[in-house]
MARKE-348085 format. One line per field, with one value per residue: residue number from 1; x, y, z of N, C-alpha, C, O in turn. Coordinates in pm, 1 decimal, padded with zeros to 6 digits. Example, Ala and Ser with C-alpha at 12.3 -4.5 7.8 and 13.67 -1.06 7.14 Angstrom:
BEGIN
k: [1:2]
n.x: [01319.0:01285.0]
n.y: [-00569.0:-00225.0]
n.z: [00780.0:00708.0]
ca.x: [01230.0:01367.0]
ca.y: [-00450.0:-00106.0]
ca.z: [00780.0:00714.0]
c.x: [01320.0:01290.0]
c.y: [-00330.0:00003.0]
c.z: [00780.0:00787.0]
o.x: [01423.6:01340.9]
o.y: [-00331.9:00113.8]
o.z: [00846.5:00803.9]
//
This chain:
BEGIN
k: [1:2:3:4:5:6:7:8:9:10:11:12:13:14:15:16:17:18:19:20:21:22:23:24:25:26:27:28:29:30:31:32:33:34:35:36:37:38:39:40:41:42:43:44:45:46:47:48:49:50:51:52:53:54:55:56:57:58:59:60:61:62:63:64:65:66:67:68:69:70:71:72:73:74:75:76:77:78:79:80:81:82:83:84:85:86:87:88:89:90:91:92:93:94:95:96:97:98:99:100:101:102:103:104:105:106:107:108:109:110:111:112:113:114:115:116:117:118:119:120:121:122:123:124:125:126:127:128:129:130:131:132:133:134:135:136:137:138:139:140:141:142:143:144:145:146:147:148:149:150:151:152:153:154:155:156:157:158:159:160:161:162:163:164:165:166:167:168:169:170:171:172:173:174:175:176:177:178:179:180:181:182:183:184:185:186:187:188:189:190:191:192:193:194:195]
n.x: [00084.4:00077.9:00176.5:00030.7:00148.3:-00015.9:00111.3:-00000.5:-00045.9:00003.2:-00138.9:-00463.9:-00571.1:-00834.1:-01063.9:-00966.6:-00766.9:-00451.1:-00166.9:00154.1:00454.4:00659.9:00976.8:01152.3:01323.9:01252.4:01109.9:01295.5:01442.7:01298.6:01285.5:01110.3:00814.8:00549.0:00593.5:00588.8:00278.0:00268.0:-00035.0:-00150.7:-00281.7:-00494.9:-00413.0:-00644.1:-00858.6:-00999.1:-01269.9:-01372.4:-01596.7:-01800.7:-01962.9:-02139.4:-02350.5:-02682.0:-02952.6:-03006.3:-03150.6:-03062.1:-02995.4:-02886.7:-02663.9:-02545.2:-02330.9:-02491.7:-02313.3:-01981.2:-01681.6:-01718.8:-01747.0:-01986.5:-02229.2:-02443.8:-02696.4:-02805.0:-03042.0:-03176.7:-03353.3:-03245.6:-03217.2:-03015.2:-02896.9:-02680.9:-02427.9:-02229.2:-01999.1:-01789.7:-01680.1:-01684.7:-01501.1:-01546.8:-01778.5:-02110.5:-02317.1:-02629.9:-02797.1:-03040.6:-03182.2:-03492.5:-03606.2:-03472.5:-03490.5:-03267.3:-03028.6:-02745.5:-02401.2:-02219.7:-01909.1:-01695.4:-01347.7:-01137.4:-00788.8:-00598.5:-00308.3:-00227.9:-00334.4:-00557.4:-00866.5:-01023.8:-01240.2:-01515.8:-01748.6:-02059.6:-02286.3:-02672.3:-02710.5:-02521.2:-02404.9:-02084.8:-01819.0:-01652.4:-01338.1:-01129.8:-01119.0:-00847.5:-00778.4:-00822.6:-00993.9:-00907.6:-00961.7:-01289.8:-01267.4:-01253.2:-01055.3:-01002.2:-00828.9:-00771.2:-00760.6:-00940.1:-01146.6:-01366.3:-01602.2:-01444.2:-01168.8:-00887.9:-00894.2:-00803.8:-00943.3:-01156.6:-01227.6:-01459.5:-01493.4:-01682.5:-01782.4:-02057.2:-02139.7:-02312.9:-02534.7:-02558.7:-02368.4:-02144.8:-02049.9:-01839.6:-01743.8:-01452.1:-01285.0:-01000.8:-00928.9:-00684.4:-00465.5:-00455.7:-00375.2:-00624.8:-00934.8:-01274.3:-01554.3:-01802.1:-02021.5:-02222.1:-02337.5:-02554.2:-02633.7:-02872.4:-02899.0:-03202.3:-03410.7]
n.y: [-00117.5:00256.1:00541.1:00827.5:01117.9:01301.3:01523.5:01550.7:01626.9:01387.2:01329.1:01301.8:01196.2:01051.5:00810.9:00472.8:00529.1:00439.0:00579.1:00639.1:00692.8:00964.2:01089.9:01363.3:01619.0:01866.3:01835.5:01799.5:02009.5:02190.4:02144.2:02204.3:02226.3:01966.0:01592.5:01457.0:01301.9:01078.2:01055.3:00779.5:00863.5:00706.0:00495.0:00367.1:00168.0:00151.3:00041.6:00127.6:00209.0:00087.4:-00058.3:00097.8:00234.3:00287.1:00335.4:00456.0:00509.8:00714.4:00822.1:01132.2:01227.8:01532.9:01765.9:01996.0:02254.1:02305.3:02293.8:02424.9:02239.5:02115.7:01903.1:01799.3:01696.7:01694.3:01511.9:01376.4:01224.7:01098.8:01056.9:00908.8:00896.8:00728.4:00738.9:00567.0:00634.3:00649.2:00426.7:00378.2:00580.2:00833.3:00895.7:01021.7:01112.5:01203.4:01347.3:01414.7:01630.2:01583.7:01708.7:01957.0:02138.3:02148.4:02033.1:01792.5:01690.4:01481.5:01455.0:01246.4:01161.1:00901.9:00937.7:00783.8:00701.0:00807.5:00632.0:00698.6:00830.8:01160.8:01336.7:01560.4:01802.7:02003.8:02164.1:02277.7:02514.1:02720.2:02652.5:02634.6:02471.2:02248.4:02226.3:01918.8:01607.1:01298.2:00972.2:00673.7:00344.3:00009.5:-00271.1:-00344.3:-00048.9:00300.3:00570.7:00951.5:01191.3:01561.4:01950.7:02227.7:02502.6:02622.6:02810.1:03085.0:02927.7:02711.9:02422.9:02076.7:01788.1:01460.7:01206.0:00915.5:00595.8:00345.2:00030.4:-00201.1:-00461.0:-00565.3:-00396.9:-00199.5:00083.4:00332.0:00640.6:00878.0:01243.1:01428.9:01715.5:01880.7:02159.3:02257.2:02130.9:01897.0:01784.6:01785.0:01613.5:01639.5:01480.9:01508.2:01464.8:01236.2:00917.9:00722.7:00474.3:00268.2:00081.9:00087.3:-00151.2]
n.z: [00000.0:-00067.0:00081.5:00138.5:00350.4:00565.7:00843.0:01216.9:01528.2:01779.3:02058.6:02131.1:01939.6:01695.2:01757.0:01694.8:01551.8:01399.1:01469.9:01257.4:01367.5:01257.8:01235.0:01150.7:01000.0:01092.9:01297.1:01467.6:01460.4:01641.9:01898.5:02123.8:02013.7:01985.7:01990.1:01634.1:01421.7:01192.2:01011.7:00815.1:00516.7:00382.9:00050.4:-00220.5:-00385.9:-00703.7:-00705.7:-00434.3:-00329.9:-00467.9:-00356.4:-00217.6:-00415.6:-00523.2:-00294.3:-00020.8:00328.9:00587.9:00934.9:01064.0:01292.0:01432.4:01584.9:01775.3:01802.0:01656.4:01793.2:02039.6:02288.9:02282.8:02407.7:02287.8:02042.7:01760.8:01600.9:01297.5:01000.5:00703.0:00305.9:00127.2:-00246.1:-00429.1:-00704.8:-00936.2:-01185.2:-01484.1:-01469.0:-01184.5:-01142.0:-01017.8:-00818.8:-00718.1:-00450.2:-00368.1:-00137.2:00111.7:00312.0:00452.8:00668.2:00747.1:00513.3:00365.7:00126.5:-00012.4:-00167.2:-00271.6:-00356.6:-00573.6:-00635.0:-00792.1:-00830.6:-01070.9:-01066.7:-00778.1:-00686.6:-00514.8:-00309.5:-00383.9:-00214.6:-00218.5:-00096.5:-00132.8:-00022.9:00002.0:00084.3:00040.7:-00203.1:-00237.0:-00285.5:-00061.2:00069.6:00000.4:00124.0:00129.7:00076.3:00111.0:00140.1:00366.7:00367.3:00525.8:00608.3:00516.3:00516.9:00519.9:00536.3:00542.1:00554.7:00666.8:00654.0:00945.3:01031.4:01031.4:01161.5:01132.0:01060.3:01092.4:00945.5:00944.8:00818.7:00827.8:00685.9:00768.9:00620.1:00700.3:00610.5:00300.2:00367.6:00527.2:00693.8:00800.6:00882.1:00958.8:01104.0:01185.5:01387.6:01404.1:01641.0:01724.0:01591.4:01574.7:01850.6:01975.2:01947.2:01782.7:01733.6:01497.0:01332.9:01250.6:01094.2:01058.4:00794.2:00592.4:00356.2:00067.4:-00005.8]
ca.x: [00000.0:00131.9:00130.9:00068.0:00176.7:-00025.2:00131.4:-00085.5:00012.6:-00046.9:-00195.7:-00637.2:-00635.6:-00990.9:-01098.1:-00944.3:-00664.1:-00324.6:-00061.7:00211.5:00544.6:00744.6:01088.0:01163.0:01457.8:01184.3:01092.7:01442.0:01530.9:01200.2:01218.8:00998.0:00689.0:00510.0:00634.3:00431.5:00242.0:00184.7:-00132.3:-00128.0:-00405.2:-00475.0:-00489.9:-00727.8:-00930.8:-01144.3:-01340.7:-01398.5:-01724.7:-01871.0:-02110.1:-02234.8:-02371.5:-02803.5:-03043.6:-03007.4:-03200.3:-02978.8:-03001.9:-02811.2:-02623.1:-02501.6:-02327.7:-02546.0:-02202.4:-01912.5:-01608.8:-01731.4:-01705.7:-02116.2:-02228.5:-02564.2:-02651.0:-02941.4:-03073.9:-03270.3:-03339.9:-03175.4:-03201.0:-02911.0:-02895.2:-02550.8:-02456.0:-02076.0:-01987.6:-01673.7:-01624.2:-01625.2:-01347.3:-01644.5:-01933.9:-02203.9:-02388.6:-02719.4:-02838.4:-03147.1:-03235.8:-03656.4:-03678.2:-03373.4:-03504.2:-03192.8:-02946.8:-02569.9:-02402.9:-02046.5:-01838.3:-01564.3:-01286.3:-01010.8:-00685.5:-00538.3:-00189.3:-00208.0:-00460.7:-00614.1:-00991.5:-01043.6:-01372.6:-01565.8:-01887.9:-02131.5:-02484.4:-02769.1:-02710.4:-02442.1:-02330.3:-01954.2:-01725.9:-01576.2:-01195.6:-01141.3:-01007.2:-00776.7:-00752.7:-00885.7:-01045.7:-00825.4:-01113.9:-01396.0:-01289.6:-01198.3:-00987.8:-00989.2:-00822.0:-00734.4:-00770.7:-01033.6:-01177.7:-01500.8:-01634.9:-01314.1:-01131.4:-00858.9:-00912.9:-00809.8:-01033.9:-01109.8:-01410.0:-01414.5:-01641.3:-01705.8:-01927.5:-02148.1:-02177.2:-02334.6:-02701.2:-02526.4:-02250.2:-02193.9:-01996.5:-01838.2:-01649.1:-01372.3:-01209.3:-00933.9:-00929.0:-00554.4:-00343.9:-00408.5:-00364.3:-00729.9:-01032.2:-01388.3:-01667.8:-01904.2:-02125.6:-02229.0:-02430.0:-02580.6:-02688.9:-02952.9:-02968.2:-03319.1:-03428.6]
ca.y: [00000.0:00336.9:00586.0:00923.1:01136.9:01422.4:01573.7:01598.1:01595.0:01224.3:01346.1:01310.9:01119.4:01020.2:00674.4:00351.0:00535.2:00375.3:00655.9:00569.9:00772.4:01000.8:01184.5:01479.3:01734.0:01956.6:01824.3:01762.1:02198.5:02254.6:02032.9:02266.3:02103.5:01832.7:01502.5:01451.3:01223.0:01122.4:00942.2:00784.2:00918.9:00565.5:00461.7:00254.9:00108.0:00280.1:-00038.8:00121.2:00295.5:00015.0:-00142.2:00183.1:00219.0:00274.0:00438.2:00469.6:00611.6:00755.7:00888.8:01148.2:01259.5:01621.8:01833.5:02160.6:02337.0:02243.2:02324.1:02467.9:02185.5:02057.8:01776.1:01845.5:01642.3:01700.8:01369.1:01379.4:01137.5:01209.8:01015.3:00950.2:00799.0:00733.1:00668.2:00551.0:00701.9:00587.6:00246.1:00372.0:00610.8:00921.8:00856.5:01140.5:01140.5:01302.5:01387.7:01545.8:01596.2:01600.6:01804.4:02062.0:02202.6:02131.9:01888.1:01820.2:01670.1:01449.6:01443.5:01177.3:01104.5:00851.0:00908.3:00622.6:00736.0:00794.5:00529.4:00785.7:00928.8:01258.8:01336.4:01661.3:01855.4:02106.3:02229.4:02373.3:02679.1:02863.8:02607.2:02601.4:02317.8:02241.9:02179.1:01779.0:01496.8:01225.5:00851.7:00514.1:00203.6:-00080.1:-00377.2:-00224.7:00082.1:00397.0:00656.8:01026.5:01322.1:01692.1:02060.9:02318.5:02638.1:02617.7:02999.8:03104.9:02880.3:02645.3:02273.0:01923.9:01696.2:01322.2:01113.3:00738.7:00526.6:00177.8:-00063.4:-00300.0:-00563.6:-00487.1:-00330.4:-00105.9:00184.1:00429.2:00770.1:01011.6:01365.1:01487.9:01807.9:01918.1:02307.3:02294.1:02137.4:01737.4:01774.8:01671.0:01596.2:01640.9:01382.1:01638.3:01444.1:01058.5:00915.8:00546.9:00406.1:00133.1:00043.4:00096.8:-00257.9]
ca.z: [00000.0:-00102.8:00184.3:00176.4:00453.9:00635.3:00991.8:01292.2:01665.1:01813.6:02171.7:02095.9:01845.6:01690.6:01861.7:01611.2:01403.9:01444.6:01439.5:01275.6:01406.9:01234.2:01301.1:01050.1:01013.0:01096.4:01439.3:01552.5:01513.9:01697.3:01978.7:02203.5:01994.3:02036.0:01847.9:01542.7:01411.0:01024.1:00991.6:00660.0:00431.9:00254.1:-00083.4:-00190.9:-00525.6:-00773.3:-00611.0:-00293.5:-00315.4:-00561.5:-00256.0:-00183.5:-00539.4:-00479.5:-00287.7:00127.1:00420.5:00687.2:01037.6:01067.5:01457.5:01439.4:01719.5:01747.5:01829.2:01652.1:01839.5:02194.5:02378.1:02327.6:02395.8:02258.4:01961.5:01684.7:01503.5:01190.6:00876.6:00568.8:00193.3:-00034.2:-00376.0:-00507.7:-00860.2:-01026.3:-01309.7:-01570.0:-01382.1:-01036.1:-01123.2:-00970.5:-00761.0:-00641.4:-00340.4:-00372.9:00024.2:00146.4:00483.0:00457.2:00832.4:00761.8:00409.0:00297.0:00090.6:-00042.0:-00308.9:-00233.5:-00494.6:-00482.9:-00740.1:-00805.9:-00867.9:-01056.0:-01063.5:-00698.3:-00666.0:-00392.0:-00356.8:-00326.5:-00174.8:-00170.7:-00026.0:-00179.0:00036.9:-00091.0:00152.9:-00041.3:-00288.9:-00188.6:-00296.7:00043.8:00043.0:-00000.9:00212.4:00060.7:00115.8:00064.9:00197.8:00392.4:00440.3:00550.5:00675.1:00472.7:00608.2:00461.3:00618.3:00516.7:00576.2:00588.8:00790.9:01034.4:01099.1:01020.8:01220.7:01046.4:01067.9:01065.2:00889.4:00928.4:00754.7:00855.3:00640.5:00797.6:00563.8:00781.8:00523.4:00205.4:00329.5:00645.9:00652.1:00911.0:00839.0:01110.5:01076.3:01304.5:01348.0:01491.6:01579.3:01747.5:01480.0:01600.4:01999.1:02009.0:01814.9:01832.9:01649.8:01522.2:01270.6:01210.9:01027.7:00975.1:00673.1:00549.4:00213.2:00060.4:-00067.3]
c.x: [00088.7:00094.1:00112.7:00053.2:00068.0:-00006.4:00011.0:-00022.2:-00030.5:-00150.9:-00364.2:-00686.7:-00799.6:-00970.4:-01083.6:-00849.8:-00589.3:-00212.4:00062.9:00337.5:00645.8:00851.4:01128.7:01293.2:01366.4:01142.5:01233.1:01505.0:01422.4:01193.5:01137.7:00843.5:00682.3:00560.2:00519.8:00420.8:00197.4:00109.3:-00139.0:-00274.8:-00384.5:-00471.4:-00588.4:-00769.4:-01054.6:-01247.9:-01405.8:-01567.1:-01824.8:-02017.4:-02164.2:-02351.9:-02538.5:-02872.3:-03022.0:-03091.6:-03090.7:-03027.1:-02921.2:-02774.9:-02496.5:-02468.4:-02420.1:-02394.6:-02116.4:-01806.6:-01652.8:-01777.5:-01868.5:-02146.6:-02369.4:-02625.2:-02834.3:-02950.1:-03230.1:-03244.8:-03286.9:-03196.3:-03066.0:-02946.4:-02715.8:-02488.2:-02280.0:-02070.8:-01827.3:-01626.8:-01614.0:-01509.1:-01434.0:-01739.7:-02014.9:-02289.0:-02466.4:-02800.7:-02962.6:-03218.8:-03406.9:-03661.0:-03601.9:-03405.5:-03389.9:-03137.2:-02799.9:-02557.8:-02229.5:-02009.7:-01696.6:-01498.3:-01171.8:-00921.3:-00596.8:-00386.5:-00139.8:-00264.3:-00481.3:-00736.2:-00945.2:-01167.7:-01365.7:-01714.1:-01947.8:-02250.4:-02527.8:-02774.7:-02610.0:-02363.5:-02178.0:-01871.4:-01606.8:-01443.0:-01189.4:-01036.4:-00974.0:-00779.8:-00816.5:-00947.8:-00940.1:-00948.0:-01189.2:-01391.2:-01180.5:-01139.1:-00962.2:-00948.9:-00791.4:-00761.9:-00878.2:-01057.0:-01306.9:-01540.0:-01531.5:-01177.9:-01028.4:-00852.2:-00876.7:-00894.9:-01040.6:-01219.2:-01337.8:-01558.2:-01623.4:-01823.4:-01931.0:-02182.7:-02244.3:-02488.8:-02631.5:-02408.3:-02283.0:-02073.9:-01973.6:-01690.2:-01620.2:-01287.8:-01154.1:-00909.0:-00786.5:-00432.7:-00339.7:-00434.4:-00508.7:-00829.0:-01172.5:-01506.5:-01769.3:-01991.6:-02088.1:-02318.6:-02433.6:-02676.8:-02728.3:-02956.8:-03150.6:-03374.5:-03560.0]
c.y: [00123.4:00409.5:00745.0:00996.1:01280.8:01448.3:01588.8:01563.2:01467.3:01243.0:01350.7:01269.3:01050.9:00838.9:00535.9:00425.9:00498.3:00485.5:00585.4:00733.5:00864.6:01094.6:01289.6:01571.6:01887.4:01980.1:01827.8:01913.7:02237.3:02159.8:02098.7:02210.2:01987.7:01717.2:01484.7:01367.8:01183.9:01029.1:00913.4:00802.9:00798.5:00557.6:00360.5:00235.6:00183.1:00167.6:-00017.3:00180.6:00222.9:-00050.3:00001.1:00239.1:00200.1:00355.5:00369.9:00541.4:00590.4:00810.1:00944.0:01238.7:01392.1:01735.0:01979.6:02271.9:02277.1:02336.5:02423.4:02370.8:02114.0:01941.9:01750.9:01781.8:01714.4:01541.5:01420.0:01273.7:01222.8:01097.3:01019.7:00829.5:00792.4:00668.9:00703.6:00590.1:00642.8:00476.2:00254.5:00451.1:00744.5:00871.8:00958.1:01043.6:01252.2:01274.4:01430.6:01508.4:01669.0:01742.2:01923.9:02163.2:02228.4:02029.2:01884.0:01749.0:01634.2:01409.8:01347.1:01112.7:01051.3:00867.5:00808.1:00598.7:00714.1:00693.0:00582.9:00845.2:01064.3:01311.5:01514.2:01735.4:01932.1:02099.5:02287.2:02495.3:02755.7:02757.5:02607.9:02514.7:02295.6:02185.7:01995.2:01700.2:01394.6:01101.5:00741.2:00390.1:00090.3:-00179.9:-00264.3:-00067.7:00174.1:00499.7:00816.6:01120.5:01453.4:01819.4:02159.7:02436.9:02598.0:02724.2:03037.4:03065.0:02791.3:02477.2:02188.2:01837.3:01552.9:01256.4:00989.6:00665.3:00380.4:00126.4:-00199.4:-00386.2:-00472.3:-00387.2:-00233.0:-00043.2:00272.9:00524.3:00870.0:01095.6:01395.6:01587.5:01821.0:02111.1:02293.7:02236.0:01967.8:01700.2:01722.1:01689.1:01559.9:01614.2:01499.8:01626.0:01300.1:01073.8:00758.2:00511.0:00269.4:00148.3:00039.3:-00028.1:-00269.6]
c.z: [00000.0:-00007.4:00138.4:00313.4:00514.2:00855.5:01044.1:01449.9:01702.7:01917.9:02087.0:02018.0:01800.0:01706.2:01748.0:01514.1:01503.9:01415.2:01371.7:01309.4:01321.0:01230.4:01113.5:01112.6:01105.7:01275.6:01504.3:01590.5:01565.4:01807.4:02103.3:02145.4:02011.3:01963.0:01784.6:01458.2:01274.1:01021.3:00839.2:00612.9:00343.6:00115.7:-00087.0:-00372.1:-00584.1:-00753.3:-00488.5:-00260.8:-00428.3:-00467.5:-00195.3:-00322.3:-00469.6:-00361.0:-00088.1:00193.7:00557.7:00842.1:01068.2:01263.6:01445.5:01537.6:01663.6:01740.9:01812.7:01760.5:01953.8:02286.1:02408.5:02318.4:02336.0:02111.7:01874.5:01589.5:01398.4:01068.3:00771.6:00432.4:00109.2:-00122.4:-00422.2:-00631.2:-00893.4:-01141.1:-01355.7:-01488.7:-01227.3:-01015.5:-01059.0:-00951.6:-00694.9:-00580.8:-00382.6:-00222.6:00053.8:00258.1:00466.9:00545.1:00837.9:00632.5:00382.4:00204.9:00032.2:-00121.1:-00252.3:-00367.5:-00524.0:-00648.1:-00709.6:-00865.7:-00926.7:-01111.9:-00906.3:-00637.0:-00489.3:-00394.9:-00264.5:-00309.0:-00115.5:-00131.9:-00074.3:-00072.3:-00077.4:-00025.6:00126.5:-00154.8:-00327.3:-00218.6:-00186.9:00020.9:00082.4:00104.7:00096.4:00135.1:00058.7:00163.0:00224.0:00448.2:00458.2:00586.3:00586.6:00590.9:00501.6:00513.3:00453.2:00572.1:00541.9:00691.9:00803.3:01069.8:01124.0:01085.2:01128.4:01115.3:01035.5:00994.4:00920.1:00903.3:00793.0:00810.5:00696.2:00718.3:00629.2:00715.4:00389.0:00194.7:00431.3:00625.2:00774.9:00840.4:00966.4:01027.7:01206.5:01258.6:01419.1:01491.6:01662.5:01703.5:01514.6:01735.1:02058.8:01884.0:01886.4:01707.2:01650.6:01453.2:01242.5:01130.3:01012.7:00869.8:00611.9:00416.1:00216.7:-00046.5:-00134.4]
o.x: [00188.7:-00020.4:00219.0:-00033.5:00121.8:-00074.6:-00084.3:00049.3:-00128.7:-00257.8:-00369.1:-00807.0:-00870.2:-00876.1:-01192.1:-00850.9:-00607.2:-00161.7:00088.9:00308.2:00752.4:00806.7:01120.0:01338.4:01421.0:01142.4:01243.6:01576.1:01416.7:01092.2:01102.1:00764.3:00771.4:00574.3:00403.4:00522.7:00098.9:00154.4:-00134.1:-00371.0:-00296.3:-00548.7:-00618.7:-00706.5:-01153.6:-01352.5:-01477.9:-01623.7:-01918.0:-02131.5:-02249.6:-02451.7:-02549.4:-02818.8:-03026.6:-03125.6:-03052.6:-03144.0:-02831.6:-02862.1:-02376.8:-02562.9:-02416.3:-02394.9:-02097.4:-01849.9:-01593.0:-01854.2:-01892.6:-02100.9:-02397.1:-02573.2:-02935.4:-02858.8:-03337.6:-03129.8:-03280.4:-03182.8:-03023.8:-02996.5:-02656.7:-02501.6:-02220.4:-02172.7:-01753.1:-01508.6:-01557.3:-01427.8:-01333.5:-01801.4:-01967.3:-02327.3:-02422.8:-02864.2:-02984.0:-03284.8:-03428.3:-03703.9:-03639.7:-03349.7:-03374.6:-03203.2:-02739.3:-02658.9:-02145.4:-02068.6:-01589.9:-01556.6:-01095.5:-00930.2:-00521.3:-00351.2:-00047.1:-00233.2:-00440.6:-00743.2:-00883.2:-01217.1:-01290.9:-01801.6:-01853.7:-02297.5:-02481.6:-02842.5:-02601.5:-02251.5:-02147.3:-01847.1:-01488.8:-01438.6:-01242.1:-00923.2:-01039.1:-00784.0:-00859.2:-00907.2:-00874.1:-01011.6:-01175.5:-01485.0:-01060.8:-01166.8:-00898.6:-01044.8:-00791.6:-00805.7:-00912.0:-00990.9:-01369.0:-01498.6:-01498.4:-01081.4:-01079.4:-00797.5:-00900.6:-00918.9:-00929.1:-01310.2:-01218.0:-01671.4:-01534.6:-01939.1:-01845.0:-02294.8:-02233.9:-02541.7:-02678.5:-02331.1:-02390.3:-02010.0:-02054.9:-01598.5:-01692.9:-01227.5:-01198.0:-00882.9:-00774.7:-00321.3:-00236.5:-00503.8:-00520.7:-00817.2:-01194.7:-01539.5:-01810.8:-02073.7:-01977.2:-02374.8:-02344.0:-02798.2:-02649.3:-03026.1:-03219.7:-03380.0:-03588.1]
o.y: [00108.0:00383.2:00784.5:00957.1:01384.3:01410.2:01626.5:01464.3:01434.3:01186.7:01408.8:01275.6:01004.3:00769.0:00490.2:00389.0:00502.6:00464.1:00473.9:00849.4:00803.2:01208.8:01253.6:01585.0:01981.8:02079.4:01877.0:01945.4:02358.5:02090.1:02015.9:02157.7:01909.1:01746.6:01487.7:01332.7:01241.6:00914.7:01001.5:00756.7:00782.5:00636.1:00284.3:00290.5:00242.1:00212.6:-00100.5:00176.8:00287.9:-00076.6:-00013.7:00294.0:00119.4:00465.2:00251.5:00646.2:00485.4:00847.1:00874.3:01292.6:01363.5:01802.6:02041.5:02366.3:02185.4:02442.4:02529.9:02413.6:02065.1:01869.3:01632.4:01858.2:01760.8:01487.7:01474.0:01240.4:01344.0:00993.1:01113.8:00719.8:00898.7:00548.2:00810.8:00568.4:00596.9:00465.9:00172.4:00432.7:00807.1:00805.6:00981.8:00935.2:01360.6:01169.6:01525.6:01410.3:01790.2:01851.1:02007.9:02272.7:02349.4:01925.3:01991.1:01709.4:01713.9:01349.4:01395.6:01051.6:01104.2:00821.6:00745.3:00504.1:00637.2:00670.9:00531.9:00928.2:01082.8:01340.2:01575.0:01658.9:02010.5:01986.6:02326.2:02585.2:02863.3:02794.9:02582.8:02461.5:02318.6:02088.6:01952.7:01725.6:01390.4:01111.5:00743.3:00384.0:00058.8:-00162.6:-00145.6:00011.9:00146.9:00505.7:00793.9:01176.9:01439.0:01794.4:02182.8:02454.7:02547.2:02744.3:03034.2:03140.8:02784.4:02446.9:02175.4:01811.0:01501.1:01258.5:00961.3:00666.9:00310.3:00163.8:-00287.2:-00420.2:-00350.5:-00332.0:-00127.6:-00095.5:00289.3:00476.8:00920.7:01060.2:01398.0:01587.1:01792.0:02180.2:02416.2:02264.8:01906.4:01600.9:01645.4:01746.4:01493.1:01692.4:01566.1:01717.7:01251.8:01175.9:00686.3:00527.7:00178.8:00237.4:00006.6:00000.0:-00371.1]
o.z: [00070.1:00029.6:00090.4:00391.7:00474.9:00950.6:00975.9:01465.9:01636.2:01894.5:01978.6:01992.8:01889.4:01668.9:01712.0:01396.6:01625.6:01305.1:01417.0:01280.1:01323.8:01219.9:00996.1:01226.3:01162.9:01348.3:01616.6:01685.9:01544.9:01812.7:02187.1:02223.7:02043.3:01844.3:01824.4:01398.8:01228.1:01026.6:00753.2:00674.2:00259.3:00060.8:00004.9:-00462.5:-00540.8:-00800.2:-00433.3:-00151.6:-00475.6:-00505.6:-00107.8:-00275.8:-00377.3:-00345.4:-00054.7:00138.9:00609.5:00831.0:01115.9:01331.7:01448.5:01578.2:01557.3:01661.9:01892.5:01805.8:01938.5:02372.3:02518.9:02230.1:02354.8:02030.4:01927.2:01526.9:01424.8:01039.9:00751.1:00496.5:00041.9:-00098.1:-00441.1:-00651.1:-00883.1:-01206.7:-01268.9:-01456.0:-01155.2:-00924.9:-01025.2:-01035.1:-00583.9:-00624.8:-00421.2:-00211.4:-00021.5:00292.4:00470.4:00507.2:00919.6:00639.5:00365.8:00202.1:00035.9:-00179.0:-00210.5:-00457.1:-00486.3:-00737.6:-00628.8:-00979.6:-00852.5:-01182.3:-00880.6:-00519.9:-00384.9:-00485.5:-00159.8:-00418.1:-00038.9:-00172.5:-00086.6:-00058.3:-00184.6:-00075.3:00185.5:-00189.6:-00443.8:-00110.3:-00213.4:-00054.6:00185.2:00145.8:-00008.0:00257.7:-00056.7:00279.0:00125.0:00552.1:00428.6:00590.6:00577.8:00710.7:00398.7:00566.1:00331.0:00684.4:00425.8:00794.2:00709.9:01184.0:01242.5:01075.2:01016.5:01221.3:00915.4:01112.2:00926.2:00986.1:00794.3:00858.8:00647.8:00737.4:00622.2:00753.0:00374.6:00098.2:00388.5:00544.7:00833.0:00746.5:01043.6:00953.5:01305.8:01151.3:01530.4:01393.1:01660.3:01747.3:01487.6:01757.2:02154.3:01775.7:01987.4:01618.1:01745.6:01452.0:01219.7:01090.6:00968.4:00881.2:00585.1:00366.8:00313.2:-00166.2:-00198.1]
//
């Protein structure tokens, strides 16, 4: 498996990644920081998003307050359909949360150079193309990190897709707002196939 590398501090890690360790020229003339941690951003197969392929109902588990410390959660149903396009090398996510009068639109493409997805976000409340996470599927469980801003805040990223066999899937987002040192689960989501 081909690794790529993105830094993050090790201390808070989100709950089932495996750090793996690495020493840099970079850490060694700064040794007042913390040691740091490169989680590998996976690769994976323009295969990986082939059993999600069809029509889902979701429940989705959203903090009311990201980043102030709430524990406060909102739950609502949500619909997706998702459809492969050129062999599985792009797959959209079409979303729509019934009770929020809203919906979104994931956008996810393979690399098959890097053999890496890159997965991204649009709403229907300002139509935005949110900055993308990178990675892939190892067995069941995908792994996607990267970078973005939260109410002007700059952020960590981390999607973790687990598929539950081929009718179940669950989905959670983590951010980090202090560079890695911790991390805070701020949206799930479980998913039934619609048979």
């Amino acid at each position: 498996m081909r690794i790529h590398r993105i830094s993050i501090v090790i201390s808070g890690l989100v709950p089932g990644l495996v750090p793996v360790l690495a020493c840099t020229a970079a850490c060694a003339a700064a040794p007042a920081r913390p040691p740091v941690a490169a989680i590998a951003a996976p690769t994976g197969d323009v295969h990986d998003f082939d059993s999600f392929a069809g029509a889902w109902t979701t429940q989705q588990h959203r903090l009311k307050a990201r980043g102030a410390g709430s524990r406060d959660w909102d739950d609502f149903p949500a619909t997706l359909c998702n459809s492969p396009y050129l062999g599985g090398m792009i797959t959209v996510d079409e979303l729509y949360f019934p009770t929020k009068g809203w919906a979104g639109v994931t956008v996810r493409s393979f690399d098959l150079a890097k053999r890496q997805w890159s997965i991204y976000w649009i709403n229907s409340r300002d139509g935005k193309m949110q900055s993308p996470v990178y990675g892939g599927f190892e067995g069941n469980v995908g792994l996607f990190f990267g970078e973005d801003v939260d109410e002007g805040r700059p952020v960590k990223v981390v999607y973790r897709w687990t598929r539950l066999g081929r009718d179940r899937a669950t989905w959670e987002q983590a951010f980090s707002y202090d560079d890695g040192k911790t991390w805070e689960t701020n949206w799930m989501s479980d998913h039934t196939r619609v048979k």
